[in-house]
Every structure is written in structure tokens, then in C-alpha cells.
C-alpha positions as CSV (number, residue, x, y, z in Angstrom):
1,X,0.0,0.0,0.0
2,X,2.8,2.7,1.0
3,X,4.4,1.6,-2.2
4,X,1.5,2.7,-4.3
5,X,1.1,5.9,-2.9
6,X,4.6,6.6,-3.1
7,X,4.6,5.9,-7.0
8,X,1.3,8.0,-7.5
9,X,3.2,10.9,-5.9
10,X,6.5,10.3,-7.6
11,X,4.2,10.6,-11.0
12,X,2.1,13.9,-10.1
13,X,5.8,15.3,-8.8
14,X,7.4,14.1,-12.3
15,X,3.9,15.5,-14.7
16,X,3.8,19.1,-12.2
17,X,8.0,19.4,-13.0
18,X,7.1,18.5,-16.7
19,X,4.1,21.0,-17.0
20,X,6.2,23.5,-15.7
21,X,9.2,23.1,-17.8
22,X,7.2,22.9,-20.7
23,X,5.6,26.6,-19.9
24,X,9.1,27.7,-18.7
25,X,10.6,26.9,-22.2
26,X,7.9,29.0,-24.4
27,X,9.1,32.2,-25.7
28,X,7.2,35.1,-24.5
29,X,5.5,37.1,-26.8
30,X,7.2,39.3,-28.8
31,X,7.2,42.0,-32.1
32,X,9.4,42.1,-34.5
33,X,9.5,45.4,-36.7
34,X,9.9,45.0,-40.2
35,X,10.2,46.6,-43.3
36,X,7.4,46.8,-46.1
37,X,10.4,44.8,-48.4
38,X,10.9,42.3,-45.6
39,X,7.4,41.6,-45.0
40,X,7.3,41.1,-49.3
41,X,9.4,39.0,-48.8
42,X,8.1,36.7,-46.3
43,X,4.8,36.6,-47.9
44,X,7.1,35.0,-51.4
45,X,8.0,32.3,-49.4
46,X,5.2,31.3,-48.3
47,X,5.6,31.8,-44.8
48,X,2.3,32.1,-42.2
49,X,2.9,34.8,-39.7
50,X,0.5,37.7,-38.3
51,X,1.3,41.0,-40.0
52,X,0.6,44.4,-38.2
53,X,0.4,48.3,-39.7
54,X,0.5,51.0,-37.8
55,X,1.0,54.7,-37.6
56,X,2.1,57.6,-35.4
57,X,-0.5,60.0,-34.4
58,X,-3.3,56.5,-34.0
59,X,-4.6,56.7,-31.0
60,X,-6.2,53.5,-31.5
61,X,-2.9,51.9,-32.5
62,X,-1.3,53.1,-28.8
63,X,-4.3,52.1,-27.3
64,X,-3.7,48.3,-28.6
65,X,0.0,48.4,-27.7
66,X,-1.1,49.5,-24.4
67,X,-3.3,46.5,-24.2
68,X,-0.8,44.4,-25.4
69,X,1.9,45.4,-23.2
70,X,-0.5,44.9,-20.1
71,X,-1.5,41.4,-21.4
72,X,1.4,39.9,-22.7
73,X,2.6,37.7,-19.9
74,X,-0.5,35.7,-19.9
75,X,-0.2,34.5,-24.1
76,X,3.7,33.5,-24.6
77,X,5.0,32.0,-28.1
78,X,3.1,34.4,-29.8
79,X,5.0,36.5,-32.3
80,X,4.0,40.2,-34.4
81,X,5.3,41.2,-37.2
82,X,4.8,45.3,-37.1
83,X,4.9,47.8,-40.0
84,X,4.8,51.0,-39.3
85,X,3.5,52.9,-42.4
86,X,3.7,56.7,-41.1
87,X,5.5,57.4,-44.0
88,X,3.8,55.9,-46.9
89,X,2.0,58.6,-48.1
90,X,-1.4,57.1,-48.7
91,X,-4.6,59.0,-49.7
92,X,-7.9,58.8,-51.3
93,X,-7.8,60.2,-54.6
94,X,-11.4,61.5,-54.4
95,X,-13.3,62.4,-52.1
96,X,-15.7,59.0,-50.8
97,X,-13.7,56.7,-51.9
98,X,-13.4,53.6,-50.3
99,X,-9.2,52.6,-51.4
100,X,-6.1,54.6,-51.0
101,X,-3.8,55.0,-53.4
102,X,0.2,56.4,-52.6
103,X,3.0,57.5,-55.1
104,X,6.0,56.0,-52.2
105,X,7.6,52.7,-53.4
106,X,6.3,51.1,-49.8
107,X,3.0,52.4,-50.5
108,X,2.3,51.7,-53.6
109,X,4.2,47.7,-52.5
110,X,1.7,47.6,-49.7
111,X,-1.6,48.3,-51.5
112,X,-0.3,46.0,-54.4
113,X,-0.8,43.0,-51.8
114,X,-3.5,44.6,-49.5
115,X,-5.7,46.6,-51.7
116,X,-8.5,47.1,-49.3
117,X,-6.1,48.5,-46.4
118,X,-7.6,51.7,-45.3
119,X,-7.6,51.8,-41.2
120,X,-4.9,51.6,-38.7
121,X,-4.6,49.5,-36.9
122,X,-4.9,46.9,-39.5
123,X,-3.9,43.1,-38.4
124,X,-3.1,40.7,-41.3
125,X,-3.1,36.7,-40.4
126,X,-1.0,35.3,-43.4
127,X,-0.9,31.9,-44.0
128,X,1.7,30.3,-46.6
129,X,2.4,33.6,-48.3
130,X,-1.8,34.8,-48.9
131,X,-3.5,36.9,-46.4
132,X,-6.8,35.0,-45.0
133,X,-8.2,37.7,-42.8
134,X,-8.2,41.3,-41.4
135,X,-8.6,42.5,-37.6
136,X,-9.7,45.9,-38.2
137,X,-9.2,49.3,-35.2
138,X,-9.6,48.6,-31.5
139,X,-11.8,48.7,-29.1
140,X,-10.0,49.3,-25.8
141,X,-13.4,48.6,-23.7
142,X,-13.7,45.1,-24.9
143,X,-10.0,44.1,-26.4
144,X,-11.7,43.4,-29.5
145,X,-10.6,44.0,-33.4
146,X,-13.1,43.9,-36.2
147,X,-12.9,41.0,-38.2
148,X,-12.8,41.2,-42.0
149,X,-11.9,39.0,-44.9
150,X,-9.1,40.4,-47.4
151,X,-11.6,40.8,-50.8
152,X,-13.3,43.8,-50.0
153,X,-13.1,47.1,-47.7
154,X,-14.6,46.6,-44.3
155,X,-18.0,46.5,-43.3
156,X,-18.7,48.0,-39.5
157,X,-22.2,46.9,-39.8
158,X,-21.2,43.5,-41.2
159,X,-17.8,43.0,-39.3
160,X,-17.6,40.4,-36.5
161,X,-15.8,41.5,-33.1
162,X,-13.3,38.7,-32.0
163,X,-10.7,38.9,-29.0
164,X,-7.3,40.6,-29.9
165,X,-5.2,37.3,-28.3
166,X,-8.0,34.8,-29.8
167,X,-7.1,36.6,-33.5
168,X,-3.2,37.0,-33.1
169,X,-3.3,33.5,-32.7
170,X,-4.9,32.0,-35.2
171,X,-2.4,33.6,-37.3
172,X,0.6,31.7,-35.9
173,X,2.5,29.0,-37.8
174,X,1.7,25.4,-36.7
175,X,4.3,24.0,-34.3
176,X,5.3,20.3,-35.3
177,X,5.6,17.9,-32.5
178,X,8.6,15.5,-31.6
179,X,7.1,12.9,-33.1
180,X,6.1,14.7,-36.3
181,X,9.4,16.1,-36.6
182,X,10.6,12.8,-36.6
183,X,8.5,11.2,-38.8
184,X,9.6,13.9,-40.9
185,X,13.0,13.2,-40.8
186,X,12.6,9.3,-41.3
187,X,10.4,10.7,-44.5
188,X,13.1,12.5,-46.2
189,X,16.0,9.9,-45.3
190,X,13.4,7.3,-47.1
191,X,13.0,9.6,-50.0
192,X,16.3,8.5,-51.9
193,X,15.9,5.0,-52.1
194,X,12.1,5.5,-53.1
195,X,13.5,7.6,-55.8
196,X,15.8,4.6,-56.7
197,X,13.5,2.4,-56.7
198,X,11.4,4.2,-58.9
199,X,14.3,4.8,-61.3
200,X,15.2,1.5,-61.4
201,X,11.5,0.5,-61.7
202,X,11.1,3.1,-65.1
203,X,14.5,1.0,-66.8
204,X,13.5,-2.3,-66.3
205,X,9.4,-2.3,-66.8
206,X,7.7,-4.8,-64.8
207,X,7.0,-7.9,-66.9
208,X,4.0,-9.5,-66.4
209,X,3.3,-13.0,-67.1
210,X,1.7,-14.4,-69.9
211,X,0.3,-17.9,-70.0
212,X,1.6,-20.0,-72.5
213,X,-0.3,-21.1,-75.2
214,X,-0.8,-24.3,-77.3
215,X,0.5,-24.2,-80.5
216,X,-2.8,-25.2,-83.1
217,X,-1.4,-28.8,-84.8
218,X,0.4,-28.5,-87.5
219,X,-1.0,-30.9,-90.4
220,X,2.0,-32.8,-92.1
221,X,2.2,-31.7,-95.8
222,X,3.0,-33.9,-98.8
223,X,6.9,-33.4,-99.9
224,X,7.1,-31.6,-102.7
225,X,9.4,-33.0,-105.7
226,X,11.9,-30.4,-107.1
227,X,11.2,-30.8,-110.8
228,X,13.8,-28.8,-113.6
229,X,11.7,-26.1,-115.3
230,X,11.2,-26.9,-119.0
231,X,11.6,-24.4,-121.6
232,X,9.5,-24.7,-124.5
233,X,12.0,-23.2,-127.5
234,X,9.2,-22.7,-130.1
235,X,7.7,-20.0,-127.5
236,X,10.9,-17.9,-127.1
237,X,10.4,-14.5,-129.4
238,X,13.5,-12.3,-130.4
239,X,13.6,-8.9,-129.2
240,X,13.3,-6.3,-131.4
241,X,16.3,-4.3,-132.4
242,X,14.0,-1.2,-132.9
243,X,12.1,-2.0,-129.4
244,X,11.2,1.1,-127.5
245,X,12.9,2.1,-124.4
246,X,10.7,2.3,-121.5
247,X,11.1,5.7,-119.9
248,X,11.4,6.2,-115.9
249,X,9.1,8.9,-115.2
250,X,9.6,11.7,-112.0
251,X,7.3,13.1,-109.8
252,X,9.3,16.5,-109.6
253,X,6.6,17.6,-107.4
254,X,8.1,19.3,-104.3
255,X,5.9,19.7,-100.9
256,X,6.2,22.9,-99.6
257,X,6.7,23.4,-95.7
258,X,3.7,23.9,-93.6
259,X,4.0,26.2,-92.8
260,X,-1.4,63.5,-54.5
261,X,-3.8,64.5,-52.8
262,X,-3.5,65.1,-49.5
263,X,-2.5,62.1,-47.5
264,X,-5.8,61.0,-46.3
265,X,-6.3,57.7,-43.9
266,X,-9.2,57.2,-41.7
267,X,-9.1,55.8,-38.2
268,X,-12.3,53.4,-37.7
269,X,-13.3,55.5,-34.4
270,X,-14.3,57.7,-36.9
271,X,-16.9,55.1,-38.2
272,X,-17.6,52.9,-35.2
273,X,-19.3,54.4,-32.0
């Protein structure tokens, strides 16, 4: 009996250490600033990450970082990637319109992938390379961001509110397990002799077999007798001297071949009580 309990509490001692290593080892959250090139880049190689613009002079921007910073502790291995487009120049080019349009190289690069950005703070989940979705402002009362998808300019009306942390991550990349990343290491040591195989496979085609058949009988024929031809003299007629020569005609056919306004951006307080 005391040997029981003394294993049951040597394995909640060993899964409490565990638990807590495993929450000790996660990164905290962090951001990562990046440039409108970098994050161009990212998105060519297919990478999933969550994408953030921002501006100076937002005051819905600060009021998310503020959030963030409070919160952070509590949602660890998360990860930002923050563009801060201040300087991009971007305005509508009439009055009403629903797009911006910029005459800077990092404007003009960011509404090439994101053609419906038009509030700050805008938070982009990309996932291998193509942006999914759009959290849209901030709502400091609720910690929520306005969801949206990427085809269109945001809806308030129509937009769905969804936590801040819930969002940010969704937008992460998938962590592979121990065991995945092993089987994923026993895939590509595998792969060479597969591709033998198969090369070895397309030189020598696989031969299948084919059932013999009986031969029909052969009936036995009479032998023939070789007999010397006989030339009948009296029908042999002298050629001609004056005998026409026959001609060898041509075909000498031949086949032919076949042939700036004023920089203009909204912030979504402005449209959402």
C-alpha cells in the first residue's frame, strides 16, 4: 500500500516538474519590426505569420500596444510582425472613396498585396504567403478587433468582433511535434531510395506474365518434288532491235513546308461608436 502511494506521488511530482518546464521553455510574446520589403518577402516564401500596420498619431494603435503590453505575460510563443507605415503617403484620390492609393515605393508595394487596407490598426493573419483575414481598429473597452476578410473594404455593420489574443493566434505558424518532426526526418531519409527504386523501376518495366499457349497442330504436308523447269524453244520471241525504251518517269513535285492628394487615412473611431 505505502508503495502505491509513493509511486502516485512520484508521477504527479514528475507531470507538475514537466508541465512547468514545458511553460518555462515558451518564448514570451514578442514583435518584430519589419520593413514593407521584408514583410514582401516573407509573404514570397510562403511563410504564415500575423502582420501588423501601424501609424504615429493612431490613437487606436497606442491604445492596442497599451493592451498588449498589459497582457502579454498571460499569451507566450506568440510572435507580431509590425509595419509601421507613417511614412507611406497614402490617400484617397477622391473624395468618398473607399481605397487609397500612394505615389512611395512602400505604398504603392503595400496596396499592391493589400488593396482594401484603409484603417490603422490593421492586423493581417497570413498563412503560406496569402493573407486570410483582417482584424480591423480597436476597441479598448472590450479588447476586440473587427474582423474582416481580405476581398473587399470593411464592413462595420457586417464586421464580426473577436478577442485581440483569440485573433493574433490563429495567425501563428503550426508547431510540429517530436514525433512529427521525426516522422519527418525518417520521410526524407526514405525519399532516396524510393527515388531509386522508382528509377530503377522506369528501366527495367515490370514484366508481367503471360500464360503459354498451345501451339494449333500443324497438319503434315505432302513433300514436294523439285522438278527442272522446262523451256519450250518454239515460244521464245527475239527482241526487237528497234524495241522502245521504256522511260522512268519523275514526280518532280516538291511539298512545300507547312508552314497626390492630401495624405488622407481614416481611423475606424471615426466610423464605429
Amino acid at each position: 500500500m505505502k508503495l502505491k502511494r509513493a509511486i502516485s506521488s512520484l508521477v504527479v511530482l514528475f507531470l507538475g516538474l514537466f508541465m512547468i518546464a514545458g511553460c518555462s521553455s515558451q518564448k514570451p510574446f514578442e514583435t518584430k519590426d519589419v520593413s514593407m520589403s521584408e514583410a514582401a518577402q516573407m509573404m514570397d516564401e510562403g511563410q504564415t505569420f500575423v502582420l501588423l500596420f501601424e501609424r504615429d498619431n493612431c490613437p487606436f494603435c497606442s491604445a492596442m500596444n497599451e493592451y498588449i503590453e498589459k497582457t502579454k505575460k498571460e499569451h507566450p510563443g506568440l510572435t507580431v510582425w509590425k509595419v509601421d507605415a507613417t511614412s507611406f503617403e497614402m490617400y484617397r484620390e477622391n473624395e468618398g472613396d473607399m481605397t487609397l492609393i500612394s505615389n512611395t515605393d512602400d505604398g504603392k508595394a503595400l496596396l499592391s498585396r493589400f488593396p482594401y487596407y484603409l484603417y490603422t490598426p490593421a492586423i493581417y493573419l497570413i498563412k503560406d504567403g496569402v493573407p486570410e483575414s483582417v482584424g480591423v481598429g480597436f476597441d479598448e473597452s472590450k479588447g476586440t478587433v473587427s474582423v474582416w476578410d481580405t476581398n473587399s473594404t470593411i464592413q462595420w455593420d457586417q464586421s464580426k468582433p473577436e478577442d485581440l489574443w483569440t485573433f493574433i493566434e490563429k495567425g501563428q505558424p503550426q508547431q510540429k511535434s517530436a514525433a512529427d518532426q521525426g516522422q519527418d526526418q525518417k520521410t526524407d531519409e526514405s525519399k532516396p531510395e524510393q527515388d531509386q527504386k522508382q528509377d530503377s523501376s522506369l528501366q527495367q518495366p515490370h514484366e508481367e506474365s503471360v500464360p503459354e499457349q498451345e501451339e494449333p497442330p500443324v497438319e503434315a504436308e505432302a513433300p514436294v518434288t523439285e522438278e527442272e523447269p522446262v523451256i519450250d524453244e518454239s515460244a521464245v520471241v527475239e527482241e526487237s532491235d528497234g524495241a522502245a525504251e521504256e522511260e522512268t518517269v519523275y514526280d518532280e513535285s516538291v511539298i512545300e513546308p507547312q508552314s497626390e492628394q492630401e495624405f488622407i487615412e481614416e481611423d475606424p473611431e471615426q466610423v464605429v461608436e
